[in-house]
N, C-alpha and C positions, 0 to 999 in steps of 0.2 A: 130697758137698760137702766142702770145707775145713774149716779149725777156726774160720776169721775168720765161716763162713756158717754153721756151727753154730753157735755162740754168738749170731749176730746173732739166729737162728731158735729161739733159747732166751729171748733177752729179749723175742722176740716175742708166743711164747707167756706169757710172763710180764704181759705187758703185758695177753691177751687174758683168757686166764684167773686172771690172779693168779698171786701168789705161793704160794698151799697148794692142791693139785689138779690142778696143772698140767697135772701127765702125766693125770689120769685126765681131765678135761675132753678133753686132747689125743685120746686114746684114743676117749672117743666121739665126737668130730669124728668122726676118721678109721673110724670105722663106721658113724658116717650119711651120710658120702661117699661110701665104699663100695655100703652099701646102696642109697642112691641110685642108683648110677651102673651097679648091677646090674642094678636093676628095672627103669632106664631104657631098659638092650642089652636084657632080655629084651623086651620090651614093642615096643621099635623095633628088628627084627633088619633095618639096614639096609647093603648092600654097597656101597659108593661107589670111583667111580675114582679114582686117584692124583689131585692137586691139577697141571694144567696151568701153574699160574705156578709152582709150585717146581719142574716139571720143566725148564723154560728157563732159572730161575734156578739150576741146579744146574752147569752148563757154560758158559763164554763163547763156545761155539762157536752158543748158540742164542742170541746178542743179539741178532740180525735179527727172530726169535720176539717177541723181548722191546720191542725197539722198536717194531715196527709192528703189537703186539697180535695175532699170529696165537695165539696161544695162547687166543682167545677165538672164535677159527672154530670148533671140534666143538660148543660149548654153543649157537652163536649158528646152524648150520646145523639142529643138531635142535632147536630153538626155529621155526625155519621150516617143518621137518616137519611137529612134532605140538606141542601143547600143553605145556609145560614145569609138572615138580612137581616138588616138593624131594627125589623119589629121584633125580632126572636130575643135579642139581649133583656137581659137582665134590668131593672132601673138602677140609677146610682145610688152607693150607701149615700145616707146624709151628711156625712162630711164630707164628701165629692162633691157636693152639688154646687152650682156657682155663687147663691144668697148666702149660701155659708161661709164658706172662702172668702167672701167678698167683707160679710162682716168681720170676720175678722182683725183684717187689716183697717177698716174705716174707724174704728173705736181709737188712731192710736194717730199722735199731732205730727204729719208726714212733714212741714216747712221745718220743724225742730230737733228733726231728729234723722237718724240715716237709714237705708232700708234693709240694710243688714242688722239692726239693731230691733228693727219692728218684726223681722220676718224671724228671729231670734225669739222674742217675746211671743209672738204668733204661733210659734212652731215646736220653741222649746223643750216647753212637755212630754209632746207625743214624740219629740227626738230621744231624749232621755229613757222614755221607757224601752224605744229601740234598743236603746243602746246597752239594755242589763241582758239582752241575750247572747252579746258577744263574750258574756262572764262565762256561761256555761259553752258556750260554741269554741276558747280557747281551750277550756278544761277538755273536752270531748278529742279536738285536737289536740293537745299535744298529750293524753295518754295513752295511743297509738303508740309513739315509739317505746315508750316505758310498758307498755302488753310484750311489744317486739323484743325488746332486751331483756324479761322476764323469760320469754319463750323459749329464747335462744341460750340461756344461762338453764336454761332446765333440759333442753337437748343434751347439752356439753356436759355437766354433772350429773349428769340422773347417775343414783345409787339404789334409790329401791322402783319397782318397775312399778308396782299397784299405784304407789305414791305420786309417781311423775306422771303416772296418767289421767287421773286423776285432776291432779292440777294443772295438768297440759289442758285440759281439755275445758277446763274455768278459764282459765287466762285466753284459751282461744274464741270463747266465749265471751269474754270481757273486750277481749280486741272487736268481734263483729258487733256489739252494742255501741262503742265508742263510735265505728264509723257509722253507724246508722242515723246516733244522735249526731253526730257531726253535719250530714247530710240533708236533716230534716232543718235543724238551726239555720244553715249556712242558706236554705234555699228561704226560709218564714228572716232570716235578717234583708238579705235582698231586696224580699217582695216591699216588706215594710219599707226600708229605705227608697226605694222605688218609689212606691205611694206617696209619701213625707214630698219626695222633690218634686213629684207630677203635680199635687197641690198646693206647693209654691210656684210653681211657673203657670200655674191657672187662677192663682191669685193676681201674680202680678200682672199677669196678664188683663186680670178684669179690672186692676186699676188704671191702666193705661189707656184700654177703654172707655173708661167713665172717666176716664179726664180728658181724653180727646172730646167728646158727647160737650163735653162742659162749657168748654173757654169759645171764645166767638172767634166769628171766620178772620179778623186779621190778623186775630195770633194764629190759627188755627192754617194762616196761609204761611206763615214761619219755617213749619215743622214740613219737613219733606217726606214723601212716604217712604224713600230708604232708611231716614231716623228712626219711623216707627217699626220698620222692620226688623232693622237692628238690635231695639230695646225687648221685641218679642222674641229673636228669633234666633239673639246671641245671648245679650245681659240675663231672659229670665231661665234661659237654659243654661247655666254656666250657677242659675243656684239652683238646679235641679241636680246639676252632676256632682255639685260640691258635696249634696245631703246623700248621693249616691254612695259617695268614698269618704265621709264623715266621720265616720265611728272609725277608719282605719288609722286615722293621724295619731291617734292614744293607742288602739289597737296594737297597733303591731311594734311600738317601744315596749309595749306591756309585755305582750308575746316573747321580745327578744331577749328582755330581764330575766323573765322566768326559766327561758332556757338557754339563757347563761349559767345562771343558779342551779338548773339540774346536771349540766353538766362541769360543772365544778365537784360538784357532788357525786358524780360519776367518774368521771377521769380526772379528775383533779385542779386544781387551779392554773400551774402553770400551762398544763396542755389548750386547755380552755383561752388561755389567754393570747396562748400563740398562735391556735386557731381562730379565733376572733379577728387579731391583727391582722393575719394573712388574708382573710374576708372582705377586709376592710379596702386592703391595697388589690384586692385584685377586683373590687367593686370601685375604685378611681382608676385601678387602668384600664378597663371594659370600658367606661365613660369617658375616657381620653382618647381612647380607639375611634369611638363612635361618633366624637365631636370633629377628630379630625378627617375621618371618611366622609361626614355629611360636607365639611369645607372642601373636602377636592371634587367630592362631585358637582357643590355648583360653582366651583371653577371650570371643570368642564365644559 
């Protein structure tokens, strides 16, 4: 590491253990990790294959892999076999694994800062590049209905018959490419987001751990085991779900502009607008229905 992630990982341990003992708390961390993680290989001496998704992800010559999930044919063919057990999995890619995760977040001054801010910084990145696939996943989406209003304006008008068939038959073409790409984006955004949250709640996870491990038994007598439960089992799930539905908070204003705009351009501004409105009001009295149904039922 650097000197900026040294130091960060100096005020860390500061943080964890104090100011006086640092290093020697530090120390026997790092020998019940150890120890641990000994007894654990002696105990489970298990040999596992290379991890199938980093191998695809390792070349862009294997996107076709990566898109259309073949990388999940060898596990899902001997699952048809024979009965599957946890010698048969795959190892985890390396940035699954818990050393990685872990460092991540230790590089960064946890008393000074918030953990939305660290898991921000932590995470950021590989959020962001999620997130340029929802570019083409809208585009894919919404020209579906502009294939459909093309098709349907060439039903209605056909004048010459060679010609409409022709391009009936491109535009039908065009429609089943849209949903294909729609399908393969909509399921490779998921997964990804998926991924992104399961490694933040297995971060924090492993920090809440090594801070329990850390502090002495009369703080350590403080902390109730429903607090730790709660911190696992609510707080770090809850930023799992968020990075689930993350990309849709921009998404779909995005989505709704764009087809307003097509549709001003299509039927015109006022129709648009007076459909909109009406959208609007009957999306507040759906929600006034609903709010007033849940109060009489627990009045009941």
């Amino acid at each position: 590491m650097n000197n900026d992630e040294d130091e960060a990982l100096n005020r860390y341990k500061t943080f964890m253990y104090g100011d006086n003992g640092g290093g020697n708390a530090n120390d026997i961390q790092t020998s019940r990790t150890h120890s641990l993680v000994d007894s654990l290989n002696e105990k489970f001496k298990v040999s596992r294959n290379p991890s199938q998704l980093e191998w695809v992800q390792s070349s862009w010559t294997r996107c076709l892999h990566l898109l259309f999930w073949c990388w999940v044919n060898p596990i899902l063919s001997l699952g048809y076999q024979q009965t599957l057990t946890k010698d048969n999995l795959d190892d985890l890619p390396h940035n699954d694994k818990s050393s990685v995760l872990l460092s991540k977040l230790l590089i960064y001054d946890w008393p000074r800062t918030t953990t939305w801010y660290i898991t921000f910084r932590a995470f950021g990145k590989e959020t962001f590049y999620v997130g340029l696939i929802v570019f083409p996943y809208i585009a894919a989406r919404l020209s579906q209905p502009l294939f459909l209003y093309a098709i349907i304006h060439e039903i209605i008008d056909k004048e010459f018959v060679s010609t409409d068939i022709l391009r009936g038959i491109l535009l039908a073409f065009g429609l089943f490419i849209c949903s294909v790409v729609q399908a393969i984006l909509y399921q490779q955004l998921f997964f990804r987001s998926t991924q992104i949250g399961m490694r933040i709640r297995n971060a924090l996870s492993l920090i809440i751990y090594r801070h329990l491990l850390s502090i002495n038994i009369s703080s350590l007598q403080q902390i109730t085991v429903a607090h730790v439960i709660n911190l696992v089992a609510n707080d770090a799930k809850k930023f799992e779900d968020f990075w689930f539905y993350a990309h849709f908070l921009w998404a779909g204003p995005l989505e709704g502009i764009i087809t307003f705009g097509l549709l001003c351009w299509i039927i015109g501004v006022l129709p648009t607008c007076f459909g909109s409105a009406l959208f609007f009001y009957l999306y507040q009295y759906n929600y006034y229905l609903v709010d007033a149904l849940v109060i009489t039922v627990r009045r009941q």
